[in-house]
N, C-alpha and C positions, 0 to 999 in steps of 0.2 A: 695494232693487234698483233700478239708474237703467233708466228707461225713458223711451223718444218714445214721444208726442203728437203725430200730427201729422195736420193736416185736410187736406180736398180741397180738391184747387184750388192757388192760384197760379201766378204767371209769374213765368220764371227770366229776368232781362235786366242786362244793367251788364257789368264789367269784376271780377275775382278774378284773386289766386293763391294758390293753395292748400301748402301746406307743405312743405316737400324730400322728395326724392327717398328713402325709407326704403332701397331695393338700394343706392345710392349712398351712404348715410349710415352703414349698418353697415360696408362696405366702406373707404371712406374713412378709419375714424379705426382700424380694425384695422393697415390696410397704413402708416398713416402712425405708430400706436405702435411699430413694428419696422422705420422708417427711420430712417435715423441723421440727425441734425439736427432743426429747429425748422418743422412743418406749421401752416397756419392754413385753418382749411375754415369757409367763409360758407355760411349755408342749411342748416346742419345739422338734423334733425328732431327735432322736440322734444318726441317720442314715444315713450312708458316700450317699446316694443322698443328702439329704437337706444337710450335712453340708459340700458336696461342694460348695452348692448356694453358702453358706455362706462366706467360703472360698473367689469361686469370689469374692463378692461384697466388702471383707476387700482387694482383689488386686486391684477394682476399686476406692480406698480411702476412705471407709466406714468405721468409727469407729464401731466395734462390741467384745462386749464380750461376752463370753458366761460359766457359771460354770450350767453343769450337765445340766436339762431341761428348764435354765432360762437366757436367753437373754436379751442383752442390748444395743439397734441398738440407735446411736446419728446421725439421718439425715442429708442428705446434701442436700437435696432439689433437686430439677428437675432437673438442670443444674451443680448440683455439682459433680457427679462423675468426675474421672479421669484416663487418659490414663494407662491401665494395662503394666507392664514392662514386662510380661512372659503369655503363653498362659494360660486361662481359660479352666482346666480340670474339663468337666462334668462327668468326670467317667462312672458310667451303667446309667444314669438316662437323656430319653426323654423330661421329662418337663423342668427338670433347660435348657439344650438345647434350646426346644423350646420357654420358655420363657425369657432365654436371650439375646436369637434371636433380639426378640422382645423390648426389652429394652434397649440394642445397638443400633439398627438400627436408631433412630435420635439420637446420641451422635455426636460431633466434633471431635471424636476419633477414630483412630483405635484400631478392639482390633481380637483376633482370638479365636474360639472355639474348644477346641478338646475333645474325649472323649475311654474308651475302644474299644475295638474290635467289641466286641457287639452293642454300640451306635453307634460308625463309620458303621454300616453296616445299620441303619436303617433309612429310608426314612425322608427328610425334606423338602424335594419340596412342602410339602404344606401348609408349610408356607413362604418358603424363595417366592414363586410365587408372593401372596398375598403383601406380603412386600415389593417389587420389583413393583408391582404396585403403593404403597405410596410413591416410590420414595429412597429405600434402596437401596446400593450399597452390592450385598453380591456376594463372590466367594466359591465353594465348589467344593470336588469331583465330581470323573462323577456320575450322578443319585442321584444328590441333597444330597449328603455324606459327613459326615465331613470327616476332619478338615475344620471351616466353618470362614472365612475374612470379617468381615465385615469392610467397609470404610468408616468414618467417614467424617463428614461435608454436609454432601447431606439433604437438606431440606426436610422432610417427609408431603405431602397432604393426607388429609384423604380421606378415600374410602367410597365406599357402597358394601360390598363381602357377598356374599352368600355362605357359606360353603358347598360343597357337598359332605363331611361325618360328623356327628356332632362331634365332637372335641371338648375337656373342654381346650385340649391345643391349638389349631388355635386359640379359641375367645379369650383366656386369651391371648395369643402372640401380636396379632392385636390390644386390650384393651392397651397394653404395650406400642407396638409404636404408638398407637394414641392420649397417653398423649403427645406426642412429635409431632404432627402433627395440620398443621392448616386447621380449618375446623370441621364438627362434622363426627365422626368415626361411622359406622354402620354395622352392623353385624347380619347377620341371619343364622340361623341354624337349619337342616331339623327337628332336632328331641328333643327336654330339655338335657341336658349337664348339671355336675353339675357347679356350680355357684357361686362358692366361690369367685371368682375375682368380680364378682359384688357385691358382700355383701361387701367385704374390701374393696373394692375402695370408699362405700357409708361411712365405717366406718370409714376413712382416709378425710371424708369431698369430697368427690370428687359428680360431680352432674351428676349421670348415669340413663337412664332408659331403662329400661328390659319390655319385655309386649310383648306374642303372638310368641316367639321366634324369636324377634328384640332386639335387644341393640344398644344406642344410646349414644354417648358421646363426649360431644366435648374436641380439642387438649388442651394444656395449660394450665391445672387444677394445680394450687401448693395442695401439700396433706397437711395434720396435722397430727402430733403426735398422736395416741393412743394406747392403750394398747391390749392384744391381749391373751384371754386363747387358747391355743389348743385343742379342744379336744379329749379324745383316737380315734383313726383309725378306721372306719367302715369296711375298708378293711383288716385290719389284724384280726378284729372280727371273720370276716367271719369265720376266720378257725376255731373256736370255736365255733361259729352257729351250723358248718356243724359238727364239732368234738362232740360236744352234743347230736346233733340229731340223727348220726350214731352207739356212744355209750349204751351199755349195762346199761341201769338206769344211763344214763346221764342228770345231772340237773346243769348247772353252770349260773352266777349271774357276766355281763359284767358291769362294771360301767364307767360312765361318755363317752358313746361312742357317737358320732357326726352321729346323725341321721337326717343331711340336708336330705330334699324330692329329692333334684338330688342323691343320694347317697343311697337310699335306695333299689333298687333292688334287691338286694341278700335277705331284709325280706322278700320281695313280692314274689322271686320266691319259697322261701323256705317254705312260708305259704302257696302257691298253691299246691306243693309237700305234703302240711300233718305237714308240722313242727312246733312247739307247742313253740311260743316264744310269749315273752309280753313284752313289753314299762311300766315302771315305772319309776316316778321322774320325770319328764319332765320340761324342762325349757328351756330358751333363754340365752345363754352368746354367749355375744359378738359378737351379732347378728347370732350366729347358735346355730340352736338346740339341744341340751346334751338330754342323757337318759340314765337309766339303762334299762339293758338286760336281761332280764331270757330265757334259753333256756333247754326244757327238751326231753329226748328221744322221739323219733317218729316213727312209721313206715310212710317211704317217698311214695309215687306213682309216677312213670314218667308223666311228661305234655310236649306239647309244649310250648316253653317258650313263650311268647306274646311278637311281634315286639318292642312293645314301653316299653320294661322294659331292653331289652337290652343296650341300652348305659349308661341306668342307672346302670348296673350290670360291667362293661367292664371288670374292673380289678380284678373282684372275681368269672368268670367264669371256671379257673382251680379249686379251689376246690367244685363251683359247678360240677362239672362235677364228681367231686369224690360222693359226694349227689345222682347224677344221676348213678352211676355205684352203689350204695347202694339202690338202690328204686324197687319196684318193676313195672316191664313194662318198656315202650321205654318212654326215653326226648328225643326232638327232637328245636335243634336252627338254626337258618337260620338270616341273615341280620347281623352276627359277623364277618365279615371280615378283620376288627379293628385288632382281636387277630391274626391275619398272623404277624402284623408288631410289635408286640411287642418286649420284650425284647429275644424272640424267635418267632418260629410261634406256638402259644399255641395251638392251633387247632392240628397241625401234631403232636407234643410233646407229647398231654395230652393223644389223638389216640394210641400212639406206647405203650405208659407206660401202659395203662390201657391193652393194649393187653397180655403186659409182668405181667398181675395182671390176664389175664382168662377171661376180660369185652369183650363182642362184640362192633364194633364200625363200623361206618359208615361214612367215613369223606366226608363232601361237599365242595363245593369252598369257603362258605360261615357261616359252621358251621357244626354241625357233628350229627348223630343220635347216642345216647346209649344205648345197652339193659341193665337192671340191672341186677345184680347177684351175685354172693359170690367171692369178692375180694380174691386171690389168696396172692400169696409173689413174690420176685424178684429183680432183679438189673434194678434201673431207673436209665437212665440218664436226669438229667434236663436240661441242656445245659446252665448250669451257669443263669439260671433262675430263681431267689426267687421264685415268685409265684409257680410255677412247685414244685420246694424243698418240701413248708411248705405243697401246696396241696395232696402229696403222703406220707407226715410226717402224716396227717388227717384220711388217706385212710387205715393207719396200724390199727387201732379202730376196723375196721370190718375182716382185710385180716386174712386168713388161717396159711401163716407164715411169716416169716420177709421180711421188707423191707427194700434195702438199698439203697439208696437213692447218686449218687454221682455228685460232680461241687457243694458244696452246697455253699461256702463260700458266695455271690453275698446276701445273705440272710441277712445278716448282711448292706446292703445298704436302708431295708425297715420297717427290723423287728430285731433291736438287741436284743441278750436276748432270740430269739424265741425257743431255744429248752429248753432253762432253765425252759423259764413259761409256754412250753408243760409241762415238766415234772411235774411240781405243779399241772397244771389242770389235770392229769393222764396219758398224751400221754406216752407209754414206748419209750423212743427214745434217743438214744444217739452219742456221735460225735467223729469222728473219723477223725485225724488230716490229715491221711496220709503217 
């Protein structure tokens, strides 16, 4: 079983960038296998989620190559996939899941989903419901579980759904099978989600409109070839945000990081905490926004974190929460109920670990209170949890004495490489095979 190692102490300073944009990366080579013509996407992530997508979509008949972070997708247009001979292993990863869901469900084919133990155990009822209202045929375990059947040949209507949790994967899902449905597809969503699937779909020629947390798109749009940079992951940043700010004369310089405004969250709350980061370079490719990062040491404060920055933060609130057991005073989040179904319940997870570090904690149904204070050392378990792993690999910065961290291997499905370019930016952390 791989596990960190990793000691107290160190300074995080220099310059990194950290590996494509994973939202970006799954997206990218789905929407560019079912345009017609020849896509090339730099920066692709080279992380066993995306490149299961991947995978699928060469079992679906998609010519795809790929050497190191540069992809070569030859479309086959809306109607060209074809019937997979062997089940579509999503491995740990929710969105290829749920967005293949979704891009099955009007094909003339049967195809089946499966995925780890992990994935198998998390919820998909809300999407398979939705879908099932357009007219999807799908069969799953009991409580909407993979291994997931979908039946091809069923004519998909578009809807009007109101999602009632914001979900960047439900609207991307229902986006998916609404290119295959006749009728205009509409979609609302309580709260901004990030929005990558509407930016690519614009960028693929497709005629979508977004406005007031509505999206609107009608069925049978053919896409067009285009090109596609990725850029570094704002979520694997993170851990380098928080690793900065938490370090002793920590000053490091993130480049070319995707600083869409759905995706920004973790600046915002890190900037209300007291954290000392700046945006330089600024520009547009590829219709999303690139930046560099500078982030230097801080002393944190605890805050409430503000309702409406939460879905914008979803996936980088483990290692906030390590920020917030480094701050001084109580953070306090509520309306995160999201993190129960992740790739664990990060709520209960982050609670236990930070316990086995000295933090106080207070867990809610909904999100958890922390007091800050002097991270201790210990044996975590992540429960085969990236996020969990790299966020207590962050927390060794400030703790008293080692952390060992075990179930790490799953880290390599988000963040390959991550403890190698811990160790360059300063993290002391090393790996133990088992």
């Amino acid at each position: 079983m791989t596990q960190f190692v990793c000691q107290p102490g160190g300074s995080v300073a220099g310059q990194l960038r950290v590996p494509g944009d994973k939202s970006i990366s799954h997206r990218s080579i789905i929407l560019a296998s079912i345009a017609q013509g020849s896509s090339h996407i730099s920066g692709f992530l080279q992380g066993e989620d995306s490149l299961n997508t991947m995978r699928a979509l060469q079992q679906l008949g998609v010519p795809i190559e790929r050497e190191q972070g540069e992809v070569s997708v030859n479309g086959v247009g809306l109607r060209g996939l074809r019937q997979p001979t062997a089940d579509l292993d999503m491995g740990n990863s929710g969105t290829a899941m749920r967005l293949l869901l979704g891009l099955l469900a009007g094909q003339d084919f049967d195809a089946r989903l499966i995925g780890d133990s992990s994935l198998s155990s998390r919820p998909m009822q809300r999407v398979i419901q939705p879908l099932q209202s357009m007219g999807a045929v799908i069969e799953s375990e009991a409580g909407g579980r993979a291994p997931m059947q979908i039946r091809g040949g069923h004519a998909l209507q578009a809807i009007e759904y109101a999602m009632p949790v914001a979900s960047a994967q439900v609207k991307s899902c229902l986006l998916l099978a609404g290119l295959y449905a006749q009728g205009e597809t509409i979609v609302h969503e309580p709260a901004p989600t990030r929005d990558h699937s509407e930016r690519m779909l614009r960028g693929f020629g497709c005629n979508i409109q977004s406005q007031d947390g509505e999206i609107r798109m009608q069925g049978n749009q053919d896409l067009t070839a285009c090109n596609i940079d990725v850029p570094a992951d704002i979520s694997s940043a993170a851990f380098f945000l928080v690793a900065a700010s938490i370090a002793g004369a920590g000053d490091l310089r993130l480049q070319h990081v995707g600083v869409n405004p759905t995706r920004t969250g973790i600046i915002d709350i890190l900037q209300l905490m007291g954290a000392n980061i700046e945006l330089s370079n600024q520009q547009e490719i590829g219709g999303e926004p690139v930046a560099d990062i500078r982030v230097r040491n801080a002393a944190l404060t605890g805050i409430d974190i503000p309702a409406n920055l939460v879905p914008l933060a979803i996936d980088e609130f483990p290692v906030l929460f390590v920020a917030a057991a480094c701050a001084t005073g109580i953070t306090r989040l509520r309306g995160a109920e999201e993190l129960r179904v992740k790739e664990s319940d990060r709520i209960q997870v982050m609670a236990d670990g930070l316990a086995r570090l000295g933090i106080e904690t207070e867990v809610l149904p909904d999100g958890i209170i922390i007091r800050g204070g002097e991270p201790g050392g210990g044996e975590i378990e992540s429960h085969g949890d990236h996020r969990i792993a790299m966020a207590f690999s962050v927390a060794s910065l400030a703790a008293s004495e080692d952390i060992c961290i075990r179930d790490c291997a799953n880290v390599n499905t988000s963040f390959p490489g991550f403890a190698e370019l811990a160790r360059q930016a300063g993290i002391r952390i090393s790996i133990d095979a088992g």
